[in-house]
N, C-alpha and C positions, 0 to 999 in steps of 0.2 A: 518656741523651744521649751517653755518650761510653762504649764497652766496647772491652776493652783485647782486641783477636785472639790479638797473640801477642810474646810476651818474649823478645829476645836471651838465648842462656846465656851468652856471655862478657861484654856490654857492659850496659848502660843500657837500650840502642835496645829499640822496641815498634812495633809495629803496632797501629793503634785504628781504629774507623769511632765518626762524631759527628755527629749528628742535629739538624739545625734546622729551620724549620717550611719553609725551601723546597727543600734536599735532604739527603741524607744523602753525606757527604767519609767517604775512606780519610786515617791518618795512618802516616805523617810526608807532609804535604802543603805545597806552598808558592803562598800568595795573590798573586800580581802587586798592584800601587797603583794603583786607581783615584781618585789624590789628589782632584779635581776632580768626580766621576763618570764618568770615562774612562781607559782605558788609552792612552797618548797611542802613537798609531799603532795602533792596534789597533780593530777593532770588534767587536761582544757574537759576531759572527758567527764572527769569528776563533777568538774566545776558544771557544766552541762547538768548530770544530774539532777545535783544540790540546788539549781534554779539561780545560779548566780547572775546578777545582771550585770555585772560589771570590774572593771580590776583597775589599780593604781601600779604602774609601773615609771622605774623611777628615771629620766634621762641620762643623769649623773654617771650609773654605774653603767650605763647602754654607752655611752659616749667610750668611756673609761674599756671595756669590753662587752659584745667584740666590736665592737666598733658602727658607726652610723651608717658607713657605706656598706657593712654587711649586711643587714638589715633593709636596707636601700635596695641592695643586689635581688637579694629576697623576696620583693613583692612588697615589702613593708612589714608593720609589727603585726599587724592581725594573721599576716600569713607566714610569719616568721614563727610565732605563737601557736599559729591553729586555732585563734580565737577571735570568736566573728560577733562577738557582741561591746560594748563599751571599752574603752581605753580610754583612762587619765594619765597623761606621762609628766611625772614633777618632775619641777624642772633642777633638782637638787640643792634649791637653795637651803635646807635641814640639814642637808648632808657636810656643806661645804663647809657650815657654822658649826658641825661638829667636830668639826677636824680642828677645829684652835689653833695650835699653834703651827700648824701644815698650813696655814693659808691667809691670804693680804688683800683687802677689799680695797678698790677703789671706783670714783666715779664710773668709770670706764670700765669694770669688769672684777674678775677674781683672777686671783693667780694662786697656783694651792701646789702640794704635791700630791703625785697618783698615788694609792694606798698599795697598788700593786708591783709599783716599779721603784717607783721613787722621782719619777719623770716630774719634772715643772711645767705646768698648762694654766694657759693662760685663756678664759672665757670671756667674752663679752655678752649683753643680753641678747646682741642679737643672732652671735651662735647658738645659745640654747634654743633660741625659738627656730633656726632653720634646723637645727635637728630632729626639732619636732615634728615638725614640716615634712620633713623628706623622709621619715619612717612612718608618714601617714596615724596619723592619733587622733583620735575624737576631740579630743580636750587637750589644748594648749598653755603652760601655766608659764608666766616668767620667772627670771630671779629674782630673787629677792632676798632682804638680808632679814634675816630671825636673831632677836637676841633674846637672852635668858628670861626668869620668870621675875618676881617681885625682890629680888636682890638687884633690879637693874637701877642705873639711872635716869634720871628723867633726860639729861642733855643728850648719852649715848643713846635711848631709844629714839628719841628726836632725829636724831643723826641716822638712823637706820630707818626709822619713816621717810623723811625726804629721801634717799636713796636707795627707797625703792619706790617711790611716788617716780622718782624721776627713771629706774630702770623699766616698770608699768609704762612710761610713755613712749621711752625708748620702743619697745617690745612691740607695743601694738603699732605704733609706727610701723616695723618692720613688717606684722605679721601680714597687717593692712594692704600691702606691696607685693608681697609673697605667699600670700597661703592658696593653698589647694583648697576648691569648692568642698563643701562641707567640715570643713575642723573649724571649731570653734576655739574661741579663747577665754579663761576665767582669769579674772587678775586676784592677786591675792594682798590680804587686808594686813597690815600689819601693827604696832603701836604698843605693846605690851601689855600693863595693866594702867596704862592713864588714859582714861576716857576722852581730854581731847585731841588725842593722838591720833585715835583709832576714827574719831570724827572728822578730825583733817584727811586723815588716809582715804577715810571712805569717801570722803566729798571728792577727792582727785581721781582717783580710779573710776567712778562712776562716769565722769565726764568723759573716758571715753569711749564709752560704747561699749561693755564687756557682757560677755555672754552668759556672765556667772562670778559670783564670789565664794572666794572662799577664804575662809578665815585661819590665820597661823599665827605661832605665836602665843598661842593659848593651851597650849598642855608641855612646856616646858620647865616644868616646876614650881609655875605660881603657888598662893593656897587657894582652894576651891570655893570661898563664897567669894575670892579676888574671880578668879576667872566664871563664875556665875554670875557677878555683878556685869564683867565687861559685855558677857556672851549676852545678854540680856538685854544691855545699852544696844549692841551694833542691831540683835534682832527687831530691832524696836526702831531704831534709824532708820535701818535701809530697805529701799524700796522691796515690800511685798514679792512682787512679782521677780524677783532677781532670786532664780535656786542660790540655797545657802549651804557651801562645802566645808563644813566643819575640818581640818584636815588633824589626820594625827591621834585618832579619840576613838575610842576608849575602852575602859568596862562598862557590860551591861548598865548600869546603875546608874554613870552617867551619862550613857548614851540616852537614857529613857531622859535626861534630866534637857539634855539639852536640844531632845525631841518638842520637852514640852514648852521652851522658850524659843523654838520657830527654825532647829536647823535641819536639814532635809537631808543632806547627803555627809555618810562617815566611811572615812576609813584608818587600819589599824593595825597591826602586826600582833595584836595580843592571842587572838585564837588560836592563830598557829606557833604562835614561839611557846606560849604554854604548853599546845601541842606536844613540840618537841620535849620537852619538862616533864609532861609525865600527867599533865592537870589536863583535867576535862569541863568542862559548863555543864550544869545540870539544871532544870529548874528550879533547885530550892540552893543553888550556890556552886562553887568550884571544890571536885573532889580532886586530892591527890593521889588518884590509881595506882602511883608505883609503893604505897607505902602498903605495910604489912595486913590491916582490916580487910583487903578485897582479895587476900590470898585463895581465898574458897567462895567468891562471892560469887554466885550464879544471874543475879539481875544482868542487864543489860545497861551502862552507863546510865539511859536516863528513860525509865518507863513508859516515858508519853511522846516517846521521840520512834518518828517512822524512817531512821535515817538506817543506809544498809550498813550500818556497822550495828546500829542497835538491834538490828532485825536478827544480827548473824552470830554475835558475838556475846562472851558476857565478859563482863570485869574482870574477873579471876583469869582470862586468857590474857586482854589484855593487859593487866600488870606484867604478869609472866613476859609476855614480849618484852614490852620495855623496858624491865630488870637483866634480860639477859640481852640488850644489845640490837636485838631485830627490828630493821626497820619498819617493817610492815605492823608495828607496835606504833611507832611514831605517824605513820599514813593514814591509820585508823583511827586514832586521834586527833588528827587534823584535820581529817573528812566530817567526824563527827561536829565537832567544835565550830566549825564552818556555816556547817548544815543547821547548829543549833543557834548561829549569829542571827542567822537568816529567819529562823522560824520566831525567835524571841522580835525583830524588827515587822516582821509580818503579822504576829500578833498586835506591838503597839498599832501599827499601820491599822487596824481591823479593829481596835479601839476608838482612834478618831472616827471612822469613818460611820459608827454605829453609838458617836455620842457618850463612848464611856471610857475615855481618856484616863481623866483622874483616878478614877475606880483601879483600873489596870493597873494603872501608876503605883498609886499607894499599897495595894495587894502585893505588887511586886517584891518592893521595897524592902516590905515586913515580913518576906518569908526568905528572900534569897541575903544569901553569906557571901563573902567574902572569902579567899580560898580559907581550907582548913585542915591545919596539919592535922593528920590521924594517929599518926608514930605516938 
C-alpha cells in the first residue's frame, strides 16, 4: 500500500506513492474537505482539472444528512459524488468534541444532539465504521475522542487515550468481520501534548494491523514548538513504512514544517474557507483581494501560476465579485487557492526528490507572509 521513493539526506521529508482500491496518490500530498460530500465551490470536474488526488469527507455530517442508506441506494460515495479517485471519510470524532456541551462520551459510544434537528443519537464505534462500510470509502477511520490543546490535563488526556485505544480495537474488530475487499482502515493516534501518551497510543494501535496512521489532536490550539516537538517524537517512533496522515493542518508554512519531520498526508479546510473570505495564496504570502489596493489591479492573483482562473482573470475583477456578492467571486477563489495547495505540495515534493529540501524550505519561509491586511 504505501512504498516509501525517496528520503531527504538532511531532513525527515520522503516521498511515497499509496495505493487504494480507486487510485494510486504521490506523498506528501494534501486532500481538500469534502465536509458534506462536496468541496464547497468546487465541482468533481474542477477538482479533475486542478490534479487532485484525493478528498476528506466527513461521516458525521453524511450519517446526520442525507443519510447512509442514501448513499447505499446510490451505488456508494464515489458514485454519489462523481468522484472516482481517493476517499478518506472521518469518522467525526472532531466534530462530536466540538459540539461540548450537545454531547456525552462513554465507554460504549457517544450520545450528542443533531445540529440540524435537535434529535438525540446515540453511536457506537462500530456504527461509524459500518457506515463506512456500506457507502464504500477508500479509507476507513474510527472514533475516537480529541481533547483540547496544552490547557488540557494530563489525567483527562489519559482518559481519552485509553478510550480510544480501546474504541481502535473495538473498530478494527468489527471492520475485520465486515469490510468490503479493498477499504482500508487507518487508526488514529491520539495523546495531546505528552509524549508518553502519544507512545502508549501508538504502541496499541500498531498492534493491530492498520493500514495507516494518522495523527489528531495536534492542531487544536496547542503552542507550535509544543506540537513540533510532539509531531517530531511520534515521526521518529513510528514505523517508517506506516503513511503518516497528519489530519486537520494547515498553512503553507506549516505544512512545509511538518513535511520536513516525516508527515506525508494533509488535509484542511483553509484554502477554501479563505476562499470564501476574500483571501487568496500567493507565492510571496495571502493577499486580501476584497480590500481596496486591487480595485484596478490588472495582474493575475498570482503570476507564476498556470491555474484557469489565473490564465482568465485579473484581481481587479475578482475583488469586484466578491465585494458585490457573486458567487462566482468565491468559486474563483477556491479553484485558485486549491490549485495553488497543490502546486506549492508538488514543488516541496520535487525538492526531495532532487535533494534540495532545505533549500526550498528556508527560501520559502523567508519570502512568504502571512495574510496581510491592505485597507
Amino acid at each position: 500500500m504505501f512504498k516509501i521513493i525517496k528520503e531527504d539526506k538532511q531532513t525527515a521529508a520522503r516521498v511515497g506513492e499509496f495505493r487504494t482500491k480507486s487510485s494510486i496518490f504521490s506523498t506528501p500530498c494534501f486532500f481538500p474537505v469534502a465536509t458534506r460530500g462536496a468541496i464547497k465551490g468546487l465541482s468533481t470536474k474542477d477538482l479533475e482539472e486542478i490534479g487532485i488526488e484525493g478528498i476528506l469527507v466527513n461521516a458525521y455530517h453524511l450519517y446526520l444528512r442525507p443519510g447512509i442508506e442514501v448513499i447505499k441506494s446510490c451505488g456508494g460515495l464515489h458514485k454519489f459524488m462523481g468522484f472516482n479517485k481517493t476517499i478518506i471519510t472521518d469518522s467525526g470524532g472532531y466534530q462530536i468534541f466540538s459540539l461540548n456541551n450537545l454531547r456525552k462520551l462513554s465507554d460504549e459510544g457517544v450520545t450528542f444532539q443533531s445540529y440540524i434537528d435537535g434529535k438525540t443519537i446515540f453511536l457506537t464505534p462500530q456504527d461509524i465504521i459500518k457506515a463506512q462500510i456500506d457507502i464504500k470509502t477508500d479509507i476507513a477511520l474510527p472514533l475516537d475522542e480529541c481533547v483540547g490543546g496544552n490547557s488540557i490535563a494530563y489525567k483527562e488526556a489519559l482518559k481519552a487515550v485509553e478510550r480510544t485505544i480501546k474504541w481502535a480495537k473495538i473498530s478494527k474488530d468489527y471492520f475485520d468481520r465486515n469490510k468490503t475487499d479493498g477499504i482500508l482502515f487507518f487508526a488514529i493516534l491520539q495523546g495531546s501534548i505528552f509524549s508518553d501518551l502519544r507512545k502508549m497510543c501508538l504502541e496499541e494501535i500498531l498492534k493491530l494491523k492498520i493500514d495507516g496512521l494518522c495523527i489528531g489532536g495536534l492542531s487544536v490550539g496547542e503552542e507550535k514548538n509544543l506540537r513540533y516537538n510532539i509531531l517530531s517524537f511520534i515521526c521518529q517512533l513510528a514505523d517508517k513504512n506506516y503513511i503518516r496522515y497528519f489530519m486537520g493542518y494547515g498553512k503553507p508554512p506549516e505544512i512545509l514544517e511538518a513535511i520536513g519531520l516525516g508527515v506525508d498526508l494533509f488535509d484542511c479546510v483553509i484554502p477554501t474557507r479563505l476562499g470564501r473570505t476574500g483571501t487568496a495564496f500567493t507565492d510571496e504570502g495571502e493577499i486580501v483581494i476584497r480590500n481596496s489596493p486591487y480595485i484596478k489591479d490588472e495582474r493575475p492573483i498570482e503570476p507564476n501560476c498556470n491555474c484557469y482562473v489565473c490564465k482568465n482573470f485579473s484581481r481587479a475583477y475578482i475583488r469586484h465579485l466578491i465585494n458585490v456578492g457573486e458567487m462566482l467571486g468565491v468559486m474563483l477563489l477556491t479553484y485558485h487557492n486549491v490549485y495553488w495547495y497543490k502546486k506549492f505540495i508538488d514543488e516541496a515534493k520535487n525538492a526531495i526528490l532532487e535533494d534540495r529540501f532545505l533549500k526550498f524550505k528556508k527560501y520559502f519561509l523567508s519570502t512568504y507572509r502571512e495574510t496581510k491586511n491592505d485597507n
